[in-house]
Backbone of each chain as ProteinMPNN parsed JSONL, in Angstrom:
{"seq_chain_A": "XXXXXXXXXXXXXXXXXXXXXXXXXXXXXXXXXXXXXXXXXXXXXXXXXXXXXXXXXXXXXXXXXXXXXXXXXXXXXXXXXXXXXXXXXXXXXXXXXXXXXXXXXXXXX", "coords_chain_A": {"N_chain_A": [[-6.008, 8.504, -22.844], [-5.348, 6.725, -24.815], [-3.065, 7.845, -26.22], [0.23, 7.459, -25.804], [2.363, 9.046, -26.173], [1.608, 10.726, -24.087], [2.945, 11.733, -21.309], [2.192, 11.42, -18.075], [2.265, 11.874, -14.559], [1.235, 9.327, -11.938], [-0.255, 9.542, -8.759], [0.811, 7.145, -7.351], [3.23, 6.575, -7.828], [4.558, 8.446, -5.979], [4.563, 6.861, -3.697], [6.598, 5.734, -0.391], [7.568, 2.58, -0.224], [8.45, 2.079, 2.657], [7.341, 3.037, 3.734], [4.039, 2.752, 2.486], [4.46, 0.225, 2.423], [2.444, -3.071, 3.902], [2.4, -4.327, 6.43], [3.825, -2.418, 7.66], [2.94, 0.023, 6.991], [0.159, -0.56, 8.71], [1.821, -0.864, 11.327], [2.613, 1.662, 11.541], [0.371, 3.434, 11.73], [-1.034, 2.302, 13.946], [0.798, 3.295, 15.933], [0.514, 5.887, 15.911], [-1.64, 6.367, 16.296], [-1.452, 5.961, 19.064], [0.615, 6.57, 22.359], [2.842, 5.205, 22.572], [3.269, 1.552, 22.075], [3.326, -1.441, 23.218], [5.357, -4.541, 21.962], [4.091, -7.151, 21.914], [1.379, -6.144, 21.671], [1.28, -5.116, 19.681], [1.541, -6.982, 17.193], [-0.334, -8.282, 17.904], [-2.985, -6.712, 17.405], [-2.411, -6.442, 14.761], [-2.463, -8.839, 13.683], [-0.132, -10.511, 12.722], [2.568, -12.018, 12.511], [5.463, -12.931, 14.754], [8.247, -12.733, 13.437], [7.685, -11.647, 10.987], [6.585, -9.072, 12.46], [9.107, -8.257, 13.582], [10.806, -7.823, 11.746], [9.835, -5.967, 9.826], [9.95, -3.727, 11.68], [12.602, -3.986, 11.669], [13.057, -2.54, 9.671], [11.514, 0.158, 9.211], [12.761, 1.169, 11.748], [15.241, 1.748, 10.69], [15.049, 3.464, 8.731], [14.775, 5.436, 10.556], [11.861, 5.897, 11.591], [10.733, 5.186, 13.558], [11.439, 4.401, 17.47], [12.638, 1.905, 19.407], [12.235, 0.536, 22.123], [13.766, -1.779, 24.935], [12.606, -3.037, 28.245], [11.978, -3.944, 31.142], [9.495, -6.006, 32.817], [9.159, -6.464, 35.472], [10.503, -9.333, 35.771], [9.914, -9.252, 33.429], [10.21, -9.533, 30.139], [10.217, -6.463, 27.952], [9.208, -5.308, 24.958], [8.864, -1.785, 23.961], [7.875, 0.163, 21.151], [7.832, 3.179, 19.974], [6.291, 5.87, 17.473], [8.54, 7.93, 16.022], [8.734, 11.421, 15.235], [9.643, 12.018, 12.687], [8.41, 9.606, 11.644], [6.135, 9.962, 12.207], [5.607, 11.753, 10.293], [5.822, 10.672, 7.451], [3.897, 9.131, 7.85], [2.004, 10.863, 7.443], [2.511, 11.72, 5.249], [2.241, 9.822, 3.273], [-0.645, 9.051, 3.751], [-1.708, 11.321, 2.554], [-0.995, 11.093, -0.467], [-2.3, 8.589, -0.56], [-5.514, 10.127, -0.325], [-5.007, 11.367, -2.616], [-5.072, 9.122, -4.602], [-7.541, 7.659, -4.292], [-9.053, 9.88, -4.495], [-9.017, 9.794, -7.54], [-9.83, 7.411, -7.913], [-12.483, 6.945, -6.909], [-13.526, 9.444, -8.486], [-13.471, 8.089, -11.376], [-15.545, 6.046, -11.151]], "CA_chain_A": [[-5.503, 7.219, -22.367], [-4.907, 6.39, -25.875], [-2.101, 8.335, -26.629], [1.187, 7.038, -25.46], [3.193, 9.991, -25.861], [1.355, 11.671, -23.111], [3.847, 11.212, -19.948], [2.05, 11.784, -16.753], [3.103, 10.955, -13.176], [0.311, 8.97, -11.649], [0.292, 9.673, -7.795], [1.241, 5.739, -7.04], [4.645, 6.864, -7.912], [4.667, 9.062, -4.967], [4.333, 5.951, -2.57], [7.041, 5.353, -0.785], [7.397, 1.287, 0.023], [9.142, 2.298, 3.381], [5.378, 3.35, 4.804], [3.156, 1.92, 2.221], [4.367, -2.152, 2.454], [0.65, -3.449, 4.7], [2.462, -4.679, 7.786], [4.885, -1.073, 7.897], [1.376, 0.879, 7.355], [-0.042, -0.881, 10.149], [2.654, -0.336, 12.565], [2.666, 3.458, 12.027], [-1.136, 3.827, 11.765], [-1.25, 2.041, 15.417], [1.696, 4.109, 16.696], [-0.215, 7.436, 15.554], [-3.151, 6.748, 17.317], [-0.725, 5.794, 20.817], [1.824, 7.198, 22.816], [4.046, 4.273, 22.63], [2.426, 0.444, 21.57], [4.55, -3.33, 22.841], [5.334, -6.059, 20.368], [2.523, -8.319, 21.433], [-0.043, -5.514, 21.0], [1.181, -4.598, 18.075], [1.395, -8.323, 16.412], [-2.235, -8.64, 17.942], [-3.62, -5.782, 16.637], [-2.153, -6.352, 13.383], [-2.337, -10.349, 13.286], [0.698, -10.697, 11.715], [3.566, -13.094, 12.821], [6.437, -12.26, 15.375], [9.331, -12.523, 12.431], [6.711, -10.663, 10.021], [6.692, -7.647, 12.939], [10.473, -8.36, 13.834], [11.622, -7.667, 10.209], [8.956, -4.67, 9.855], [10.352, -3.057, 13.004], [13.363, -3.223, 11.651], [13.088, -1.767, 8.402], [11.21, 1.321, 10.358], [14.173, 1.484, 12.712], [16.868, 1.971, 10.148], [14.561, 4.394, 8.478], [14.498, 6.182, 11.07], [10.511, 5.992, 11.62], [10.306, 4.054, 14.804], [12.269, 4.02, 18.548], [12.252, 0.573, 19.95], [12.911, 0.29, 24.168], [13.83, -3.051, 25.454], [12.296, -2.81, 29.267], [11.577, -5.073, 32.286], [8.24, -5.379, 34.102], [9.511, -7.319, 36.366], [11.415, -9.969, 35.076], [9.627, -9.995, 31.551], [11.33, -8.14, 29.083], [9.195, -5.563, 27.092], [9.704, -4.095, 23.917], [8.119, -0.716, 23.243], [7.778, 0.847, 19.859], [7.184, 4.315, 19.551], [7.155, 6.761, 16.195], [9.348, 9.43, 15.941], [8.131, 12.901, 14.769], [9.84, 11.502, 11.328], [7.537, 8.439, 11.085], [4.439, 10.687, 11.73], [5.408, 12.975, 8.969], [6.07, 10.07, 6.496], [2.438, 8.871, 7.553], [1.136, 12.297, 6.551], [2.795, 11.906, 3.583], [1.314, 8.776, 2.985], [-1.506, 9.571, 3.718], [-2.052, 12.733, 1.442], [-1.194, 10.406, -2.018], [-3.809, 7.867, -0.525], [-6.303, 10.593, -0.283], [-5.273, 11.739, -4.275], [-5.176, 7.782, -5.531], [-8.745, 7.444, -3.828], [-10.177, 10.419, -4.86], [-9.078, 9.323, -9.021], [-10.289, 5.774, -8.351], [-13.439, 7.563, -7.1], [-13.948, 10.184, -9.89], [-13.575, 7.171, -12.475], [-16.626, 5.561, -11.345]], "C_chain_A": [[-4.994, 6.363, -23.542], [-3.809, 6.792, -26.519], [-0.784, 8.255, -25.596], [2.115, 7.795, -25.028], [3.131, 11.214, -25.175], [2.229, 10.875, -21.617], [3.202, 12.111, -18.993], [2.326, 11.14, -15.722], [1.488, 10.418, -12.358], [0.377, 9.132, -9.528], [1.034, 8.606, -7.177], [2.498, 6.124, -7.095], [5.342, 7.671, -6.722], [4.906, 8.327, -3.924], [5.669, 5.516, -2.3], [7.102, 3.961, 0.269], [7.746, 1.527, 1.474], [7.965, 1.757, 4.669], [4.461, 2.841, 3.877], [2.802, 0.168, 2.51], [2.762, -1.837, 3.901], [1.697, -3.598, 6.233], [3.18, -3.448, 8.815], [3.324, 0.003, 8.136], [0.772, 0.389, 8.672], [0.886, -0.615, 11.339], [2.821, 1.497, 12.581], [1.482, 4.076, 12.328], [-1.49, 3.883, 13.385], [-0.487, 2.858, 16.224], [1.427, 5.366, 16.961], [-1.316, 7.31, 16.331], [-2.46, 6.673, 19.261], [0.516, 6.379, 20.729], [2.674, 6.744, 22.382], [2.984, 2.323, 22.015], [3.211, -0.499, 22.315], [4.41, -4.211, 21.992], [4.252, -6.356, 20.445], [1.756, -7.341, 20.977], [0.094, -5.331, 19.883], [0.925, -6.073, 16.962], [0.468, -9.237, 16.901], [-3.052, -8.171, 17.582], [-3.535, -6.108, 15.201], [-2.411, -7.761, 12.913], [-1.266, -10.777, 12.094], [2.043, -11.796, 12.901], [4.523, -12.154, 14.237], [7.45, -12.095, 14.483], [8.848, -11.818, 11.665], [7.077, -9.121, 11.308], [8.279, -7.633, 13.378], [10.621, -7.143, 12.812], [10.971, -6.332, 9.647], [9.654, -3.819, 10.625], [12.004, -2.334, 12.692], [13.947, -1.921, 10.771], [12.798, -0.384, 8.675], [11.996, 2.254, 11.129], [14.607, 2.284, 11.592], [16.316, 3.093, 9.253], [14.624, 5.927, 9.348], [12.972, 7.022, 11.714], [10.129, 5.971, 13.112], [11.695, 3.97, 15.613], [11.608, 3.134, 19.33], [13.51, 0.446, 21.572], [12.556, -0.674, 24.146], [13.237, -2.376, 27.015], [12.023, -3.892, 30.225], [10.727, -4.549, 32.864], [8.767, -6.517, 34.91], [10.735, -8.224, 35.978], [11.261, -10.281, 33.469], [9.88, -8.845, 30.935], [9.984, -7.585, 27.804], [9.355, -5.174, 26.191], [8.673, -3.291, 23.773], [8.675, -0.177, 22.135], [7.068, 2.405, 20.165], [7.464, 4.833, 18.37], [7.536, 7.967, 16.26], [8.744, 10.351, 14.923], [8.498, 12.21, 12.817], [9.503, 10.608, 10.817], [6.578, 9.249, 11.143], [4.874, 11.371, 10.373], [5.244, 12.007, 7.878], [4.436, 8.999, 6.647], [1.671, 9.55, 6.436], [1.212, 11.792, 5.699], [2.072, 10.591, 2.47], [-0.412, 8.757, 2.654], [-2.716, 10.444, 2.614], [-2.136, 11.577, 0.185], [-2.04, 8.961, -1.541], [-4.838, 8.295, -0.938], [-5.908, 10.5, -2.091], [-5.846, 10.484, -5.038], [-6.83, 7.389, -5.114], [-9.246, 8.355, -4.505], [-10.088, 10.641, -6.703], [-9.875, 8.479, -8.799], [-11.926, 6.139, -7.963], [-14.171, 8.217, -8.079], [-14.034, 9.267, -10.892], [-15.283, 6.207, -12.547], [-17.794, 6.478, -11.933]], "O_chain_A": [[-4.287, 5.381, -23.317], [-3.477, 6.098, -27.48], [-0.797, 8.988, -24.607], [2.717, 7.635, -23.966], [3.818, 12.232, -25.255], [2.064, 9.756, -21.131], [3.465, 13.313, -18.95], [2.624, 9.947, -15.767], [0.629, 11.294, -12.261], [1.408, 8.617, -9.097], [1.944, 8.967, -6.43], [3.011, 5.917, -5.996], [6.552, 7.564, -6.524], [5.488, 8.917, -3.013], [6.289, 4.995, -3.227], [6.755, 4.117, 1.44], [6.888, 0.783, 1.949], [7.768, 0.974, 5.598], [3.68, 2.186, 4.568], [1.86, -0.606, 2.675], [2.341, -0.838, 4.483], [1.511, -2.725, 7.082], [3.192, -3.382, 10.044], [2.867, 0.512, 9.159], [0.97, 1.054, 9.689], [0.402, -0.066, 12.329], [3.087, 2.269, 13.503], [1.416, 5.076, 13.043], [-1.962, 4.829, 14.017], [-1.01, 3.214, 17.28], [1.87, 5.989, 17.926], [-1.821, 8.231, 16.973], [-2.918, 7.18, 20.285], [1.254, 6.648, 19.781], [3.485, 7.425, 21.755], [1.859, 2.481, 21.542], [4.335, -0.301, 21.853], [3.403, -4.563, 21.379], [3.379, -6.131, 19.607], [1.335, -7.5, 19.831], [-0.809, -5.352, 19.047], [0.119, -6.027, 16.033], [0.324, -10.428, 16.627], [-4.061, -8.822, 17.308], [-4.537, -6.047, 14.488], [-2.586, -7.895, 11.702], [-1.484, -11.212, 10.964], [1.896, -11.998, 14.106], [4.271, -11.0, 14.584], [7.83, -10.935, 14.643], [9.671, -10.946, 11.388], [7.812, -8.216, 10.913], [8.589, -6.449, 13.509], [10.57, -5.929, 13.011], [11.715, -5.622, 8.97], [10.067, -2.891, 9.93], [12.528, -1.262, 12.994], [14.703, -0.964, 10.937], [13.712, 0.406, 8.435], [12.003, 3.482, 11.218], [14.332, 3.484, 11.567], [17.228, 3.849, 8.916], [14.549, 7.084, 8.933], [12.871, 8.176, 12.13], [9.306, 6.702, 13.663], [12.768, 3.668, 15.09], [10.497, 3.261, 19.843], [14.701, 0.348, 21.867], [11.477, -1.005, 23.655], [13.377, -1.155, 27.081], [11.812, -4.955, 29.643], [10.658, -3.418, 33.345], [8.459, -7.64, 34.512], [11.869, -7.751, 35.906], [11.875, -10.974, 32.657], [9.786, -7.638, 31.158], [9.189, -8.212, 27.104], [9.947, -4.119, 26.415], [7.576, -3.77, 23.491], [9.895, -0.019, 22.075], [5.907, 2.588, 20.532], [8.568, 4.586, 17.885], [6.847, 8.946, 16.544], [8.308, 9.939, 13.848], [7.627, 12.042, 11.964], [9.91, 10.352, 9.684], [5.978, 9.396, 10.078], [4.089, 11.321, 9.426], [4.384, 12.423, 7.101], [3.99, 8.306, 5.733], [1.113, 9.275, 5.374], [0.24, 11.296, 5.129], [1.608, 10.589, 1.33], [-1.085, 8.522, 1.65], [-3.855, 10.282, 2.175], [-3.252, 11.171, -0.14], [-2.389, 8.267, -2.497], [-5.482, 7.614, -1.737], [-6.469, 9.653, -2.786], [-6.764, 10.552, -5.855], [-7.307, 6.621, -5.95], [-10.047, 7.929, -5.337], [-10.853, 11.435, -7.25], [-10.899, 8.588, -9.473], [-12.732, 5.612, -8.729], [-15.233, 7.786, -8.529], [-14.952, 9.64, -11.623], [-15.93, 5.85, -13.532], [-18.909, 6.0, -12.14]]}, "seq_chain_B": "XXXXXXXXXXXXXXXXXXXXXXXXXXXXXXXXXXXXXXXXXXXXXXXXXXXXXXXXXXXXXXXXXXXXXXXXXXXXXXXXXXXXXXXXXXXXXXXXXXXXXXXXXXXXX", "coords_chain_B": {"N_chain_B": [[-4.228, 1.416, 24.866], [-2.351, 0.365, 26.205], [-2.859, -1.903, 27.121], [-1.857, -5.427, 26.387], [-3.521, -7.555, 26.527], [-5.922, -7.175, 24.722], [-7.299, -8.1, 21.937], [-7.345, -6.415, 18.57], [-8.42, -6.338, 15.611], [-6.882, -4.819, 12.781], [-7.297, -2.655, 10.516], [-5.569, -2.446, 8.395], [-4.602, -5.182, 8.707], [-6.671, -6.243, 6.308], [-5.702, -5.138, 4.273], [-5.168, -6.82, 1.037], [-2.289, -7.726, -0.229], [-1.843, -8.453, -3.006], [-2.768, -6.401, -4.644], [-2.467, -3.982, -3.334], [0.31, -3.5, -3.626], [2.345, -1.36, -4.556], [3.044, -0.421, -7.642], [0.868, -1.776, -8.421], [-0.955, -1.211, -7.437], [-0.881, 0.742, -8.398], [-1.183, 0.095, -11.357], [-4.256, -0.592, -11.428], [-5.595, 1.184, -10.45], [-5.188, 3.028, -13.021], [-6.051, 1.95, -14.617], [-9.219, 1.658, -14.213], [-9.776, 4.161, -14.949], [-9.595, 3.973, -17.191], [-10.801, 2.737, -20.559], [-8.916, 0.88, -21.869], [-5.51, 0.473, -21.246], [-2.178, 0.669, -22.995], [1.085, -1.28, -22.736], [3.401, 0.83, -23.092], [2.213, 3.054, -22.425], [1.394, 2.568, -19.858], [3.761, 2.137, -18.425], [5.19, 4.663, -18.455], [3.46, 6.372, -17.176], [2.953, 5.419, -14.581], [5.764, 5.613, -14.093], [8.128, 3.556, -13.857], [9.949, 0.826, -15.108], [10.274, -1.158, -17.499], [10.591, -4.37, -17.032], [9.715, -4.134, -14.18], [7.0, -3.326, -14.368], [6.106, -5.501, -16.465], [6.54, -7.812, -14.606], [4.762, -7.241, -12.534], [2.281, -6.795, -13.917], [2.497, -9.769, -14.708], [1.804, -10.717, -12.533], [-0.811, -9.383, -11.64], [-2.559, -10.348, -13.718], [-2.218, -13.56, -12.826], [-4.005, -13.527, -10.688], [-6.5, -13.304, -12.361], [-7.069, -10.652, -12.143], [-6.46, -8.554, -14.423], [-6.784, -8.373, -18.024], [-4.719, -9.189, -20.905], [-3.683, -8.076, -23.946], [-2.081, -9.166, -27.029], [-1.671, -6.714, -29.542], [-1.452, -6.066, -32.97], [0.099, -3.058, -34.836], [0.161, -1.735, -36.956], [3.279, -3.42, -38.443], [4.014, -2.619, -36.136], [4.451, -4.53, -32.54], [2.02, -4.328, -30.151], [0.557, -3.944, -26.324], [-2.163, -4.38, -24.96], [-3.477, -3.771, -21.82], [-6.27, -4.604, -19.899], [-8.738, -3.979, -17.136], [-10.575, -6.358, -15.337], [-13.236, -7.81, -14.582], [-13.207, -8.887, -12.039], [-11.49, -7.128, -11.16], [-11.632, -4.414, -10.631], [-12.931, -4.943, -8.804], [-11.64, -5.875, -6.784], [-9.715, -3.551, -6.681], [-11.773, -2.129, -5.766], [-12.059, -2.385, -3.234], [-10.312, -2.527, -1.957], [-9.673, 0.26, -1.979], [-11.821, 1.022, -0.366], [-10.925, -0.612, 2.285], [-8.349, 1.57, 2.647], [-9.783, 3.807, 2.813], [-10.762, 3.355, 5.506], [-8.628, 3.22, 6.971], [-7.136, 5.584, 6.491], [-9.453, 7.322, 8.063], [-9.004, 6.782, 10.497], [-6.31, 7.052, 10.622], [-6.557, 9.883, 10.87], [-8.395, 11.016, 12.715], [-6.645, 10.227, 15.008], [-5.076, 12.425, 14.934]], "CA_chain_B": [[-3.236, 1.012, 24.267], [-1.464, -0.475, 27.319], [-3.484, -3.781, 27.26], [-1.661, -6.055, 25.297], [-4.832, -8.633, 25.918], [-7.256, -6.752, 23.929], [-7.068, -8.505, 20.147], [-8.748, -5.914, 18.295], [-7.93, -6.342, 14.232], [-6.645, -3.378, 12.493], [-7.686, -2.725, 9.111], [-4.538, -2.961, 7.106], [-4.543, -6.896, 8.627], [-7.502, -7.53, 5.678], [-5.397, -5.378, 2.93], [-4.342, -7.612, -0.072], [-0.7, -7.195, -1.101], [-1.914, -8.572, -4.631], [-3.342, -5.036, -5.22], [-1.974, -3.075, -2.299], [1.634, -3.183, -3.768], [2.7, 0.088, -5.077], [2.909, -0.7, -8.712], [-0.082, -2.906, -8.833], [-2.367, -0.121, -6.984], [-1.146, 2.222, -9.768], [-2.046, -0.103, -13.104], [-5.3, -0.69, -11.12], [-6.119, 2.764, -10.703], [-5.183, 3.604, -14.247], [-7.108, 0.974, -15.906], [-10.016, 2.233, -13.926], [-9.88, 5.505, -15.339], [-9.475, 3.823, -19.009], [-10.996, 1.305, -21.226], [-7.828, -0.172, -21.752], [-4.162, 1.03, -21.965], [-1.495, 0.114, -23.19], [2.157, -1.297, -21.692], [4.402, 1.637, -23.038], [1.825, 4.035, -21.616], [1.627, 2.36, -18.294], [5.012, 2.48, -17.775], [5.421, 6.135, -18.635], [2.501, 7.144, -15.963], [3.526, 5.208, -13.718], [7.102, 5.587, -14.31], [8.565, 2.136, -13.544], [10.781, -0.029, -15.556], [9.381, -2.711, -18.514], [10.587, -5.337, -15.958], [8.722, -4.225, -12.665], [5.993, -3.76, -15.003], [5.589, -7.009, -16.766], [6.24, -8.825, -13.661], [3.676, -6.949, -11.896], [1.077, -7.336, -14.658], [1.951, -10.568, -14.456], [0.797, -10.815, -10.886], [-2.359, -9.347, -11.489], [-3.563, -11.207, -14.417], [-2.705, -14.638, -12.199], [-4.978, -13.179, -9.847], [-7.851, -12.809, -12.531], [-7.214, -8.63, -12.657], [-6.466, -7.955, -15.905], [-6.613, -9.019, -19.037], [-3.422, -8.954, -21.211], [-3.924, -8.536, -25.111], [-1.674, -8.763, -27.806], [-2.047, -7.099, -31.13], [-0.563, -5.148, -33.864], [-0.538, -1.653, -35.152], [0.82, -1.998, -38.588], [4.185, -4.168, -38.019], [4.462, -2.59, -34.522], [3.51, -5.049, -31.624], [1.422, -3.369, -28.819], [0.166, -4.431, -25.529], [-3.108, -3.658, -24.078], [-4.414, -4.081, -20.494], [-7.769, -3.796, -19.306], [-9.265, -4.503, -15.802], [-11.736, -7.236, -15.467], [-14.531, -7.056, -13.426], [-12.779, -8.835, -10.561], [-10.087, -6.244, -10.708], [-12.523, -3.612, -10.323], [-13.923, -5.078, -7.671], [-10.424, -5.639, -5.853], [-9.803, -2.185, -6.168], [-12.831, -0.975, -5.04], [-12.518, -3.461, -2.108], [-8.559, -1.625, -1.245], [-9.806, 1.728, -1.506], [-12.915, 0.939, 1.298], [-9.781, -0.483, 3.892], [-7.558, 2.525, 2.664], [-10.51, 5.122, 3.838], [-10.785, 3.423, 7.134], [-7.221, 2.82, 7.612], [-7.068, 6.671, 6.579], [-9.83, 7.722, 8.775], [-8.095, 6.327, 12.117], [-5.014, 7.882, 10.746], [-6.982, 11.328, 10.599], [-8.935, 10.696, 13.786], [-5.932, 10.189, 15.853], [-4.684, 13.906, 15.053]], "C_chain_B": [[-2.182, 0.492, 24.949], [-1.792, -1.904, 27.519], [-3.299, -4.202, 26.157], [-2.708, -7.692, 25.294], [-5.354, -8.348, 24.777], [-6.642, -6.831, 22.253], [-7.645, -7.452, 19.299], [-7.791, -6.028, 16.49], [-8.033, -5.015, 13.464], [-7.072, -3.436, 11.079], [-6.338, -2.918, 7.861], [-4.327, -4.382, 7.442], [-5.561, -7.127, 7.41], [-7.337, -6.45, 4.144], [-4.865, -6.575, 1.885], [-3.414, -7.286, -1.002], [-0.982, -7.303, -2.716], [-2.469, -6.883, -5.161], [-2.826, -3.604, -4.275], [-0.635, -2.846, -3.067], [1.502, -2.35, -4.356], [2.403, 0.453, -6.612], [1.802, -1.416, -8.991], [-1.208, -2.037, -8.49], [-2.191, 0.608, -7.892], [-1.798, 1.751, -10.977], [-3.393, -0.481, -12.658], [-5.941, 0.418, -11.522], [-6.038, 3.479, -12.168], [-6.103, 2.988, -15.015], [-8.638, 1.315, -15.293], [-10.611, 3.288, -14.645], [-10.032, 5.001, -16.664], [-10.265, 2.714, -19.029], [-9.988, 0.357, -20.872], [-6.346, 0.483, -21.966], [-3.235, 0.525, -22.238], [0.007, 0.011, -22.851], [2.783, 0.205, -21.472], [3.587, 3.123, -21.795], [1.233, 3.968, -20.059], [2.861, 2.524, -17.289], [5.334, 3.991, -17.82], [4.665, 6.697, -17.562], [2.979, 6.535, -14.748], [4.924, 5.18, -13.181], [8.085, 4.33, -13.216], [9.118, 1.442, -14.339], [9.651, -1.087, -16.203], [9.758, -3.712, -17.638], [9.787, -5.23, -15.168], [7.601, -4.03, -13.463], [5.191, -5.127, -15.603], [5.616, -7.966, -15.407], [5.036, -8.42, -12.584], [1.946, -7.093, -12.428], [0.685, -8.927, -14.353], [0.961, -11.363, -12.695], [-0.76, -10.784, -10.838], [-3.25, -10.16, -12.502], [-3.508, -12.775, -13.915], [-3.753, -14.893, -11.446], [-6.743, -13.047, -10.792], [-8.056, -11.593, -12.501], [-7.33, -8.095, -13.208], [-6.197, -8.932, -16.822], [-5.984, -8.123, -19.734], [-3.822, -8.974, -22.905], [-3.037, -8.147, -26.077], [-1.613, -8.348, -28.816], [-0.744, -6.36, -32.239], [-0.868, -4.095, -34.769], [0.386, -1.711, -36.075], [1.863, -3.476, -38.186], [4.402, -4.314, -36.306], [3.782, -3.264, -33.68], [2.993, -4.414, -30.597], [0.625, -4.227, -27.9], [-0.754, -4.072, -24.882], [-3.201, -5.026, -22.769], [-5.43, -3.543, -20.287], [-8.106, -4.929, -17.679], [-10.343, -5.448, -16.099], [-12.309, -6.798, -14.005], [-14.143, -7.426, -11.899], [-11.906, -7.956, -10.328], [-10.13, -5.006, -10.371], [-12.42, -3.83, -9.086], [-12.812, -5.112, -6.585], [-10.034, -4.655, -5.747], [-10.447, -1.509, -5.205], [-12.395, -1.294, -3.251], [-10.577, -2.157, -1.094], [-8.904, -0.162, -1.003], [-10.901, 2.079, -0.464], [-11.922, 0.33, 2.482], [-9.485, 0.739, 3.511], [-8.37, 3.384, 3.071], [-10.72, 4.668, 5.117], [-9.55, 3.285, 8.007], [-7.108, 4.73, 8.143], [-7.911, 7.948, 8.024], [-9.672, 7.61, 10.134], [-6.837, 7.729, 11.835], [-5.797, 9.711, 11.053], [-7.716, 11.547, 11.972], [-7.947, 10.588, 14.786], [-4.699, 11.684, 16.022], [-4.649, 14.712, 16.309]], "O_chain_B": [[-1.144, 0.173, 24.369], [-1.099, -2.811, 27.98], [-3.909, -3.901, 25.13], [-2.686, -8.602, 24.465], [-5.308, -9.135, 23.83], [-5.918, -6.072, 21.609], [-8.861, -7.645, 19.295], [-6.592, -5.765, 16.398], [-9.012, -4.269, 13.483], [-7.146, -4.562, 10.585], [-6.36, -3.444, 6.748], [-3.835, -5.015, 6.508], [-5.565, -8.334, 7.169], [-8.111, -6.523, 3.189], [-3.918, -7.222, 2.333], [-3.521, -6.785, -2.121], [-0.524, -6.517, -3.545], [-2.349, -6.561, -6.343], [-2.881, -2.432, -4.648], [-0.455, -1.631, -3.146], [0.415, -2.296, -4.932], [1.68, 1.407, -6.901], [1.819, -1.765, -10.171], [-2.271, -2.067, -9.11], [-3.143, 1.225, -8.37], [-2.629, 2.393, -11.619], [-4.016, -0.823, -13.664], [-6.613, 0.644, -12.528], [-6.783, 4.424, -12.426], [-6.802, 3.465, -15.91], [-9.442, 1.18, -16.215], [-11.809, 3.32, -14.925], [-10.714, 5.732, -17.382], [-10.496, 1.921, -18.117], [-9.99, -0.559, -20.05], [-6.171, 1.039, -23.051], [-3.196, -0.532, -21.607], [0.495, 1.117, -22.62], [2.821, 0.795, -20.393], [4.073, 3.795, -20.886], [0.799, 4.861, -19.332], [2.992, 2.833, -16.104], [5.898, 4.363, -16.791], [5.241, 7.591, -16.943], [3.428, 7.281, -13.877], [5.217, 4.803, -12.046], [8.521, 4.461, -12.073], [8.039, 0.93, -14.636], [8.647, -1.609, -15.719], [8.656, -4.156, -17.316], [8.922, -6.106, -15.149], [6.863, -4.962, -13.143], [4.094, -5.601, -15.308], [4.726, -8.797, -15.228], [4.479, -9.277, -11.898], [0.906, -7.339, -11.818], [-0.39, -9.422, -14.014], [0.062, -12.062, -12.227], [-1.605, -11.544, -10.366], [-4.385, -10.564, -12.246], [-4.431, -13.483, -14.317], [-4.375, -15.953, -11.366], [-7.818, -12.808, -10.241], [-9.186, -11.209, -12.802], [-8.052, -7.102, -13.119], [-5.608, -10.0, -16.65], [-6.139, -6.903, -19.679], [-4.347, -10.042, -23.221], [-2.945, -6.932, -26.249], [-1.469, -9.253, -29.639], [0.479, -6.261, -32.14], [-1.902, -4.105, -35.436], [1.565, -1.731, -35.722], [1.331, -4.477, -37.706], [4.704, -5.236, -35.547], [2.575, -3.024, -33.651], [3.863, -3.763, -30.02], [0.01, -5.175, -28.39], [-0.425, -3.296, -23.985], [-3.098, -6.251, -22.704], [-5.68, -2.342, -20.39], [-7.809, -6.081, -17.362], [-10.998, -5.295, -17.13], [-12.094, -6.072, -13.034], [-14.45, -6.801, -10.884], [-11.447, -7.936, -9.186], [-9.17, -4.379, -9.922], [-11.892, -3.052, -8.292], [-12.978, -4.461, -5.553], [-9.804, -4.402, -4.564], [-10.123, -0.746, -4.295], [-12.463, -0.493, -2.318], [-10.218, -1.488, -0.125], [-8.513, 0.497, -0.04], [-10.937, 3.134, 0.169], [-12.107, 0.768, 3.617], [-10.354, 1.488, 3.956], [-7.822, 4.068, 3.936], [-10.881, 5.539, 5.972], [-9.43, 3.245, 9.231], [-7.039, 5.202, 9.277], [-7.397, 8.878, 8.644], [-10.244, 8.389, 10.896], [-6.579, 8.774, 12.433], [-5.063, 10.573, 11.537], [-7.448, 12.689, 12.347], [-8.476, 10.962, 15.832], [-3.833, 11.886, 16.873], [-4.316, 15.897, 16.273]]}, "name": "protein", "num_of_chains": 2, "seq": "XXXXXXXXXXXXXXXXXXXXXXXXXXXXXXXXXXXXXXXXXXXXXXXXXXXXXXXXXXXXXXXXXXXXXXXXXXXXXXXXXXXXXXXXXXXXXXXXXXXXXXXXXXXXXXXXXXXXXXXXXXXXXXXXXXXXXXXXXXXXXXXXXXXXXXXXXXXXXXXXXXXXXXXXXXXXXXXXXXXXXXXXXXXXXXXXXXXXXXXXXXXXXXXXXXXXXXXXXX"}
């Protein structure tokens, strides 16, 4: 740790912001455990804002993580969130360099 | 997961971005592992830019995370970081959500 001109890749570097940011982790975590989720549950579950899960949602979207249905129960308009096979995987993947960065910050103690 | 009554708080609602961010979980985790290291060889492990570095240090030492020390190795100036004990303890505190965030995620398989 003293020697400078040792270059290693630390797994953190692996992370990528897409699925790590807190309010993006939460929305895929909840989506993985359900079929499908709606806004409110999800920005009750998560206690996070409606413009906070807006702006999440969309970032997700354009990723390609997350398919968002507008719907009517009647006359009240629904949004569902589900994650696409390509948001679970980018959990996994998440996932996995959690497990490594945990089980360093572990071994150090 | 159809009842958008039921509040139930998810565990990434009580991560803290100050240590959760990508770069900030990595010089955590490194300074863990070390006494103390220093900038050039934080940036090299973590491979990140002297900018997103210093501004991320500085983050954590506002927070009370690390301590920042300047000295000198002949003419050459050098920069150590070391964790303080709250920065420990904010770690520790991210990697007990990140195993229960994880263990949902692994549980919902």
């Amino acid at each position: 740790m003293t020697d400078p001109g040792v270059t290693t890749t630390h797994p953190t570097a692996e992370l990528d912001n897409t699925v790590h940011q807190r309010a993006r982790l939460g929305i895929l975590t909840v989506l993985n455990e359900a079929e499908r989720a709606d806004f409110v549950y999800l920005r009750d579950a998560l206690g996070i804002t409606d413009g906070n899960l807006s702006s999440n949602l969309q970032v997700l979207q354009d990723a390609g993580y997350v398919k968002i249905d507008k719907t009517f129960d009647g006359k009240r308009p629904r949004t569902w969130v589900t994650a696409t096979k390509a948001g679970r995987k980018a959990l996994a993947s998440e996932v996995a360099i959690l497990k490594a960065i945990i089980a360093r910050a572990d071994g150090a103690r």
